[in-house]
PDB file of N, CA, C and O in Angstrom:
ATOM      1  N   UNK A   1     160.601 145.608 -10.972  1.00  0.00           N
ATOM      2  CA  UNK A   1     161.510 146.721 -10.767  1.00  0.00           C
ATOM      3  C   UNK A   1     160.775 148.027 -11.028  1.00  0.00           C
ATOM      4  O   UNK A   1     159.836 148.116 -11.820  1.00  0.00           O
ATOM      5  N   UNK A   2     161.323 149.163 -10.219  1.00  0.00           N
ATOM      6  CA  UNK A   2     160.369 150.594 -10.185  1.00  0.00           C
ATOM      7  C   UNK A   2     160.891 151.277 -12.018  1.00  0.00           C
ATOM      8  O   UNK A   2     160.531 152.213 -12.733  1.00  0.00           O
ATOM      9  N   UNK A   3     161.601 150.479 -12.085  1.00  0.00           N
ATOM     10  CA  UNK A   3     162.263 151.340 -13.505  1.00  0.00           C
ATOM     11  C   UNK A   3     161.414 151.444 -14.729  1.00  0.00           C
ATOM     12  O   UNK A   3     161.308 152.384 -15.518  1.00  0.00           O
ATOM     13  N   UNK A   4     160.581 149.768 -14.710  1.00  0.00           N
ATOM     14  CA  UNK A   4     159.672 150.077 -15.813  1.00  0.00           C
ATOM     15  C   UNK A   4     158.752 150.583 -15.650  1.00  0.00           C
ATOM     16  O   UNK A   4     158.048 150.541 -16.659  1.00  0.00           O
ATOM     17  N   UNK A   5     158.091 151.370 -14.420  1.00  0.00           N
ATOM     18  CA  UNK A   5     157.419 152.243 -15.009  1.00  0.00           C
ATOM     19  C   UNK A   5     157.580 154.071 -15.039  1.00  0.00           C
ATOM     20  O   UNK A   5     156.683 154.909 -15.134  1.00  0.00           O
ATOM     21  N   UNK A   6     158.913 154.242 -14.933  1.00  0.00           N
ATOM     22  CA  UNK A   6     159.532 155.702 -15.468  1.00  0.00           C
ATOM     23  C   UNK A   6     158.737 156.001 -16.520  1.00  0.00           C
ATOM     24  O   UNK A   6     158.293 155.102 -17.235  1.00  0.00           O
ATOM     25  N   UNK A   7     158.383 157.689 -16.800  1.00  0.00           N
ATOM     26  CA  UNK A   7     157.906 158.287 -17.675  1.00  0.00           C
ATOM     27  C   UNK A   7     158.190 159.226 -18.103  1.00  0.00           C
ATOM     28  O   UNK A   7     158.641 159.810 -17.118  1.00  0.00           O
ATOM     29  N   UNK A   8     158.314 160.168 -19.265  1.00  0.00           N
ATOM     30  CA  UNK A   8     158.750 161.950 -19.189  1.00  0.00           C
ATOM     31  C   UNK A   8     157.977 162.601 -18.360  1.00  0.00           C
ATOM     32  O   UNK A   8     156.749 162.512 -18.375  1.00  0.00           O
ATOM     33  N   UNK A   9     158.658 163.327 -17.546  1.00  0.00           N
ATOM     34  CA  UNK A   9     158.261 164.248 -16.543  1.00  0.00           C
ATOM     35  C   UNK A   9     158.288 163.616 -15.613  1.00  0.00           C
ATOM     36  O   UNK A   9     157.164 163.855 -15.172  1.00  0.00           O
ATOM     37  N   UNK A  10     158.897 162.699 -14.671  1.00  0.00           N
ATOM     38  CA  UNK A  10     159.104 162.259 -13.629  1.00  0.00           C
ATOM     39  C   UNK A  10     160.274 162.536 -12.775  1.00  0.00           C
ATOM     40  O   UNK A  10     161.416 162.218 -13.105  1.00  0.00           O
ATOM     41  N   UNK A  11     159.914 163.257 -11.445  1.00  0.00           N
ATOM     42  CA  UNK A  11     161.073 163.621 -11.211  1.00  0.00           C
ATOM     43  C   UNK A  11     162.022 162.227 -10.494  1.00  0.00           C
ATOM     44  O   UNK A  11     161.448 161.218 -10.085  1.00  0.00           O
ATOM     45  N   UNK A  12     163.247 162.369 -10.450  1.00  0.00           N
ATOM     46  CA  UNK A  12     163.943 161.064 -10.171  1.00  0.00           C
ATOM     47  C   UNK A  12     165.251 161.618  -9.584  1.00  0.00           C
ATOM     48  O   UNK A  12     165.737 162.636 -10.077  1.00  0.00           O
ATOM     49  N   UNK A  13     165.798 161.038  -8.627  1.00  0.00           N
ATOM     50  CA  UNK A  13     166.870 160.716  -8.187  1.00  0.00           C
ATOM     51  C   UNK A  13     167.909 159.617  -8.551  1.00  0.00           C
ATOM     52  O   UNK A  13     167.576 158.449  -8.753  1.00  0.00           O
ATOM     53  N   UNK A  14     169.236 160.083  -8.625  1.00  0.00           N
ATOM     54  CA  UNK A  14     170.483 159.021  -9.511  1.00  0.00           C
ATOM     55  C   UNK A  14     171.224 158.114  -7.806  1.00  0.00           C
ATOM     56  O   UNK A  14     172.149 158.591  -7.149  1.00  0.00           O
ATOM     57  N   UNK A  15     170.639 157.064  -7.537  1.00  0.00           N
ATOM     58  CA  UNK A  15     171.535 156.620  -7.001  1.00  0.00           C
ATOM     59  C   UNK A  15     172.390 155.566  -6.535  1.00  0.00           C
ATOM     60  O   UNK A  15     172.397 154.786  -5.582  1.00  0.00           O
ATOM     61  N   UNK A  16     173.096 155.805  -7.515  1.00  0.00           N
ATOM     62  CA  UNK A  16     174.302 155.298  -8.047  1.00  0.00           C
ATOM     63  C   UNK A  16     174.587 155.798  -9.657  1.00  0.00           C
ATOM     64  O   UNK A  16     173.944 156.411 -10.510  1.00  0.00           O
ATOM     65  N   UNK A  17     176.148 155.068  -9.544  1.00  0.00           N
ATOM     66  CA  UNK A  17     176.847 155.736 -10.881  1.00  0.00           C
ATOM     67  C   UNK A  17     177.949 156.960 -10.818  1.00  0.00           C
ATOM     68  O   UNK A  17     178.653 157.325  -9.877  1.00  0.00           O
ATOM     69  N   UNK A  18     177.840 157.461 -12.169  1.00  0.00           N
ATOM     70  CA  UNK A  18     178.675 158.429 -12.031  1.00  0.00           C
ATOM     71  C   UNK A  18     178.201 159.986 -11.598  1.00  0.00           C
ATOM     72  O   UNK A  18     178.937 160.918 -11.273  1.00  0.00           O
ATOM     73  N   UNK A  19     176.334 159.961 -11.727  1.00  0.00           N
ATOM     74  CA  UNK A  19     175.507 161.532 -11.556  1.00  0.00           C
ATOM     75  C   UNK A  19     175.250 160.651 -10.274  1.00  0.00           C
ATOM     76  O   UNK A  19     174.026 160.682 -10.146  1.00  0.00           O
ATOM     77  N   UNK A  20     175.820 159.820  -9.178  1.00  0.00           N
ATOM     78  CA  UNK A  20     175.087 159.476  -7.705  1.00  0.00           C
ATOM     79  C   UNK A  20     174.656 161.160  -7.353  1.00  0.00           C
ATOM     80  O   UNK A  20     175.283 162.127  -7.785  1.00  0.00           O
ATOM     81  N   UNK A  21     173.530 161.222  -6.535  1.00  0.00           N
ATOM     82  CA  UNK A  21     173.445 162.337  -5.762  1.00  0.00           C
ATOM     83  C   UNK A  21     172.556 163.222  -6.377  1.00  0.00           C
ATOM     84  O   UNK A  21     171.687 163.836  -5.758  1.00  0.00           O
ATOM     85  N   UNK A  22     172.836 163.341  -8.108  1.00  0.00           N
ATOM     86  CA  UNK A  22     172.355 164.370  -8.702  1.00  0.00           C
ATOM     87  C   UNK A  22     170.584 163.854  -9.120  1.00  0.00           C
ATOM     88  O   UNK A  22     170.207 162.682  -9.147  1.00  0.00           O
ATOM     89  N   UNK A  23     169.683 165.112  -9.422  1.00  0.00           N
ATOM     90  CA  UNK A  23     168.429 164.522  -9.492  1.00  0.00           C
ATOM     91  C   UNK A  23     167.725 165.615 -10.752  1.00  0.00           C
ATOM     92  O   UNK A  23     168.275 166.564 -11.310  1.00  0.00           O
ATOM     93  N   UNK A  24     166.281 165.062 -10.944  1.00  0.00           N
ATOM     94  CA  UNK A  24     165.567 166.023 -11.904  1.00  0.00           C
ATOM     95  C   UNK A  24     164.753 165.250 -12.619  1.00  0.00           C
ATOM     96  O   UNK A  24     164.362 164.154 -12.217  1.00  0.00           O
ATOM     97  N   UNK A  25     164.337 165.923 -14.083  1.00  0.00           N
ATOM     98  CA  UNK A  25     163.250 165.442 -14.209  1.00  0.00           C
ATOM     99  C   UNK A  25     163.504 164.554 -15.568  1.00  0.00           C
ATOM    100  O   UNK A  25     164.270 165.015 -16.414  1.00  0.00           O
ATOM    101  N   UNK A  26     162.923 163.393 -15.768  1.00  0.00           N
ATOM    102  CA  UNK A  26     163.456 161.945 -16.807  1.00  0.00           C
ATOM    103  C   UNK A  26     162.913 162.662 -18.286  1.00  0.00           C
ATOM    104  O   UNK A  26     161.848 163.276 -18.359  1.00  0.00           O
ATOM    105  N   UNK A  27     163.576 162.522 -19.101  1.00  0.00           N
ATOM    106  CA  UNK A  27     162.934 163.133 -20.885  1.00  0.00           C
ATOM    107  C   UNK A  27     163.826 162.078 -21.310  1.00  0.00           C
ATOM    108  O   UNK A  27     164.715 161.617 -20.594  1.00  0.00           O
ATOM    109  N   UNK A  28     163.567 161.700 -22.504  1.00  0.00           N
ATOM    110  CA  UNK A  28     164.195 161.271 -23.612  1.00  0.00           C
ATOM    111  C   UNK A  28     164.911 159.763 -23.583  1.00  0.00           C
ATOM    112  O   UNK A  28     166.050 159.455 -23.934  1.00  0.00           O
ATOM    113  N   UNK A  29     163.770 158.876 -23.004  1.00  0.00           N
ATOM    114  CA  UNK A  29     163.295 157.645 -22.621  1.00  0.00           C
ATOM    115  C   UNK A  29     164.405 156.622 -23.533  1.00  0.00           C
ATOM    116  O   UNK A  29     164.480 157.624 -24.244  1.00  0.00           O
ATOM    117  N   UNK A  30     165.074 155.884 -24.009  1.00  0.00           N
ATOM    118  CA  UNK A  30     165.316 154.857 -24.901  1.00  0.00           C
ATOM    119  C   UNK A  30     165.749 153.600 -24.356  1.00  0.00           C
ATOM    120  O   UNK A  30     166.091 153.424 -23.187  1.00  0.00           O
ATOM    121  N   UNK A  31     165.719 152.826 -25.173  1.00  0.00           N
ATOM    122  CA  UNK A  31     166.765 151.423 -24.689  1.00  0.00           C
ATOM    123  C   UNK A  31     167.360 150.911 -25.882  1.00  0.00           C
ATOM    124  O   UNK A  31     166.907 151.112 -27.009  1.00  0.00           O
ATOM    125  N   UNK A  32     168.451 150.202 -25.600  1.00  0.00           N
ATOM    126  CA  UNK A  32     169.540 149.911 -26.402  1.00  0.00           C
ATOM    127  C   UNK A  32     169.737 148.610 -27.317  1.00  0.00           C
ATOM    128  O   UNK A  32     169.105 147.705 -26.771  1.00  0.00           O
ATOM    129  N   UNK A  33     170.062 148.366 -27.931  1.00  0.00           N
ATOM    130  CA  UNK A  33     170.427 147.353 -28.708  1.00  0.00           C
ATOM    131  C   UNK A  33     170.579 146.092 -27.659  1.00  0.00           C
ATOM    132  O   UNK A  33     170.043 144.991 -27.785  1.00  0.00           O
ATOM    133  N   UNK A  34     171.323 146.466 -26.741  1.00  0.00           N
ATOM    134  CA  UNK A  34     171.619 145.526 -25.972  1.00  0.00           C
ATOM    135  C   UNK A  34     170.352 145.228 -24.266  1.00  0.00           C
ATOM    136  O   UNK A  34     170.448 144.587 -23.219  1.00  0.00           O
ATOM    137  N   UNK A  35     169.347 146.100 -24.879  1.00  0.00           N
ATOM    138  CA  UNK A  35     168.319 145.995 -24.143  1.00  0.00           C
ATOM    139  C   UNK A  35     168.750 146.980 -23.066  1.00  0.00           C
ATOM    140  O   UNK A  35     168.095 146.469 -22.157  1.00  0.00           O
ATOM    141  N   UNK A  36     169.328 147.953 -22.518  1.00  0.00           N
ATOM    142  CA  UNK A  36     169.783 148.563 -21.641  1.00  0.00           C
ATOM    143  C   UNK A  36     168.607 149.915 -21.862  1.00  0.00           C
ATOM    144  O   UNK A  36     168.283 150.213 -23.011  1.00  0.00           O
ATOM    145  N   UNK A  37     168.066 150.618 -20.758  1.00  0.00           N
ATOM    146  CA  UNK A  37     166.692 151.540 -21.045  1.00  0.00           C
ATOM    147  C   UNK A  37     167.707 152.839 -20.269  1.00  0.00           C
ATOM    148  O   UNK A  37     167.920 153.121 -19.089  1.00  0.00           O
ATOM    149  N   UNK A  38     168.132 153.368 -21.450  1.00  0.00           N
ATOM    150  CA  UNK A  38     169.015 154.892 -20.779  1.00  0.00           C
ATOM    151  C   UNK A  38     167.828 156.272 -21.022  1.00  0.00           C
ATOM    152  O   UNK A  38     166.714 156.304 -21.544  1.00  0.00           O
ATOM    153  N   UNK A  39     168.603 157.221 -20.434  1.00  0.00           N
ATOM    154  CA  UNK A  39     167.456 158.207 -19.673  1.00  0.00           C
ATOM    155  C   UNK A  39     168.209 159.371 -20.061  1.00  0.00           C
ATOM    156  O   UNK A  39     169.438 159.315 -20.116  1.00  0.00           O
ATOM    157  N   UNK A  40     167.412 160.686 -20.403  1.00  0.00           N
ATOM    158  CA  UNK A  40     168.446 161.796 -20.106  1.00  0.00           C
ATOM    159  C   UNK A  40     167.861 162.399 -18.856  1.00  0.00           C
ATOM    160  O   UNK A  40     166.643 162.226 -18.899  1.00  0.00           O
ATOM    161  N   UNK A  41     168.239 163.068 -17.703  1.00  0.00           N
ATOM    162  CA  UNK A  41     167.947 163.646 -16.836  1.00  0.00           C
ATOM    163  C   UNK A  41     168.064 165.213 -17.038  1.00  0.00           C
ATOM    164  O   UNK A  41     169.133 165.787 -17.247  1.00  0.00           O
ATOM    165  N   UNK A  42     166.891 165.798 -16.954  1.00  0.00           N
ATOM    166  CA  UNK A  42     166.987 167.579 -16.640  1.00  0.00           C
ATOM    167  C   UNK A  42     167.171 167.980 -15.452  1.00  0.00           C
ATOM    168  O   UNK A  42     166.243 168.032 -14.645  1.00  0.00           O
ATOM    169  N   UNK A  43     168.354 168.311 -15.175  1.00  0.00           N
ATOM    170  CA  UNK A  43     168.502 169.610 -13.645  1.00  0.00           C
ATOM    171  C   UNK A  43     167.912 170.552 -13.406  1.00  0.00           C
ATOM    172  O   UNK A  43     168.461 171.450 -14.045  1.00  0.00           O
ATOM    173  N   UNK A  44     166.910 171.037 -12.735  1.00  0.00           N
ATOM    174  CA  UNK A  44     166.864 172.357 -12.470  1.00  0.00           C
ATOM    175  C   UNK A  44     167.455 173.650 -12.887  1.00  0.00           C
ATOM    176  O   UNK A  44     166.972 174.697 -13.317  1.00  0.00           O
ATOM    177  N   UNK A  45     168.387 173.332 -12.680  1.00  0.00           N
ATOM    178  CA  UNK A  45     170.039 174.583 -13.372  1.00  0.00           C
ATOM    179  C   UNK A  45     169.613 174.468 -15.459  1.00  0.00           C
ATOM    180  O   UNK A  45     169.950 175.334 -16.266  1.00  0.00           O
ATOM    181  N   UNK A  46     168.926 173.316 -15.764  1.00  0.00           N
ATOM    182  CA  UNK A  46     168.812 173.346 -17.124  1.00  0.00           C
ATOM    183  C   UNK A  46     170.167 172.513 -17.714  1.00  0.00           C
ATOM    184  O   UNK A  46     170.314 172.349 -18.925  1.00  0.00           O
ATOM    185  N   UNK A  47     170.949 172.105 -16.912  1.00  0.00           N
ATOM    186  CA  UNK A  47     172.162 170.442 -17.250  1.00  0.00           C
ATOM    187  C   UNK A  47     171.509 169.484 -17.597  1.00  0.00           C
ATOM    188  O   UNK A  47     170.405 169.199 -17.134  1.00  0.00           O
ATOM    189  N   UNK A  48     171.946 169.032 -18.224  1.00  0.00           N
ATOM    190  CA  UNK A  48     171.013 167.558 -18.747  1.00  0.00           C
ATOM    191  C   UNK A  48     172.508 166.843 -18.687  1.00  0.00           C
ATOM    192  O   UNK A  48     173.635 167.326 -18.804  1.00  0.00           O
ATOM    193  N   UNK A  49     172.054 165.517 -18.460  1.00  0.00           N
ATOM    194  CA  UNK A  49     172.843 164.250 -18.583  1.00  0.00           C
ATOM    195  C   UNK A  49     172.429 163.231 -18.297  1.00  0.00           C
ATOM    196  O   UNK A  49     171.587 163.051 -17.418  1.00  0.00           O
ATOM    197  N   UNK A  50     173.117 162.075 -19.221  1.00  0.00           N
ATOM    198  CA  UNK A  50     172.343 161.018 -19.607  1.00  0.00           C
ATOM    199  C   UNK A  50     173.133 159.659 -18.397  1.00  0.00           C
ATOM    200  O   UNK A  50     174.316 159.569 -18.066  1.00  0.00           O
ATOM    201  N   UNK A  51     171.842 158.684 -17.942  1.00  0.00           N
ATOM    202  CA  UNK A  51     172.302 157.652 -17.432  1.00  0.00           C
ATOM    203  C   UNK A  51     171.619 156.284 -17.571  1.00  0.00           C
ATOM    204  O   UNK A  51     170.633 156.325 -18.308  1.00  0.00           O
ATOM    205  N   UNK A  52     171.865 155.224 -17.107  1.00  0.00           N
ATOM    206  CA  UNK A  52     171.057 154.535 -16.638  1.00  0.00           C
ATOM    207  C   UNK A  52     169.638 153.870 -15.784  1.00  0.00           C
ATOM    208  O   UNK A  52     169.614 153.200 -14.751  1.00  0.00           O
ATOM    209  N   UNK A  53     168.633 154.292 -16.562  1.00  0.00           N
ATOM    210  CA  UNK A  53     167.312 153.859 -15.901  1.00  0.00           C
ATOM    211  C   UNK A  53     167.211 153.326 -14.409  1.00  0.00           C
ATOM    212  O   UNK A  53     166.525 153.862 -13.538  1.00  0.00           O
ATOM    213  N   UNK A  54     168.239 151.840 -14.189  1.00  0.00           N
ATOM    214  CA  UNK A  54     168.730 150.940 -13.338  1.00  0.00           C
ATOM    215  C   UNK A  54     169.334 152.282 -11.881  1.00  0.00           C
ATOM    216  O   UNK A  54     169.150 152.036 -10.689  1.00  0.00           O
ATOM    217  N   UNK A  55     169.750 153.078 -12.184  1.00  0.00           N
ATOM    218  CA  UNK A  55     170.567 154.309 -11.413  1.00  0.00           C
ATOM    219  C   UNK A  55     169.569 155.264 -10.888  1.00  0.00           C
ATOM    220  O   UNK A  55     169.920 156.102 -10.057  1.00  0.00           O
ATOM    221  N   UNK A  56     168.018 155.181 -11.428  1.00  0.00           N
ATOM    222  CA  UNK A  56     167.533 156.008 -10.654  1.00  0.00           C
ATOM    223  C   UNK A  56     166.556 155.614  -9.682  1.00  0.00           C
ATOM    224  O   UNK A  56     166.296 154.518  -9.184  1.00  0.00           O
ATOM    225  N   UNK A  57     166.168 156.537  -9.556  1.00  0.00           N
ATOM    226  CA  UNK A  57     164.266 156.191  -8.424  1.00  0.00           C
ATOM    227  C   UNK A  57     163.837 157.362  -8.732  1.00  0.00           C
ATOM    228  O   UNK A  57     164.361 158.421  -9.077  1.00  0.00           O
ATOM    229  N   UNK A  58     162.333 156.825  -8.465  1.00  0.00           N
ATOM    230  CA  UNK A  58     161.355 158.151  -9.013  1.00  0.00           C
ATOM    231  C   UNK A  58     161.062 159.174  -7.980  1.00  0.00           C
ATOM    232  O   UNK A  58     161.217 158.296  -7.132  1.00  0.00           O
ATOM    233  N   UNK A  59     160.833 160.028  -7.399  1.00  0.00           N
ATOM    234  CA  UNK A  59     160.464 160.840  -6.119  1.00  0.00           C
ATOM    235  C   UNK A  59     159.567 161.386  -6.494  1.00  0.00           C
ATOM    236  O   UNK A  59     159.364 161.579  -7.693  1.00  0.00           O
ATOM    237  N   UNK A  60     158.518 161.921  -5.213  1.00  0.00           N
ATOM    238  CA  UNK A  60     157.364 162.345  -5.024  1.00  0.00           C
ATOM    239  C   UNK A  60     158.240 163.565  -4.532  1.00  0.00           C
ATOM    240  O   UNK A  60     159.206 163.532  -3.769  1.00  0.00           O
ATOM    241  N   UNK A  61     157.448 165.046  -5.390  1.00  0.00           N
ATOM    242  CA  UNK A  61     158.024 165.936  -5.219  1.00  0.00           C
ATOM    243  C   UNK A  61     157.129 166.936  -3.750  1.00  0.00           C
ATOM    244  O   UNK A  61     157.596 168.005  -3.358  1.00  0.00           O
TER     245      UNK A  61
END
């Protein structure tokens, strides 16, 4: 899967979920108790919000 190799500073696209559509750049890497690898995403605009690893793809900017 492209997910494990996400990094900070990668820009990425959400698609799927509840941010479908929305994109930017991956910071603040973790995974969960339950093994789940969540992400916060930076917008451009400077929004951050957090999703699922599984929800994005990486893009070549």
């Amino acid at each position: 899967m492209d997910n494990l190799i996400l990094k900070d500073g990668d820009f990425c696209c959400v698609i799927t979920g509840t941010h479908k559509g929305k994109s930017g750049y991956v910071h603040d890497i973790h995974t969960s108790k339950t093994g789940q690898v969540t992400i916060t995403v930076l917008q451009e605009n400077g929004v951050r919000f957090k999703t699922l690893a599984k929800n994005v793809i990486v893009k070549n900017q």
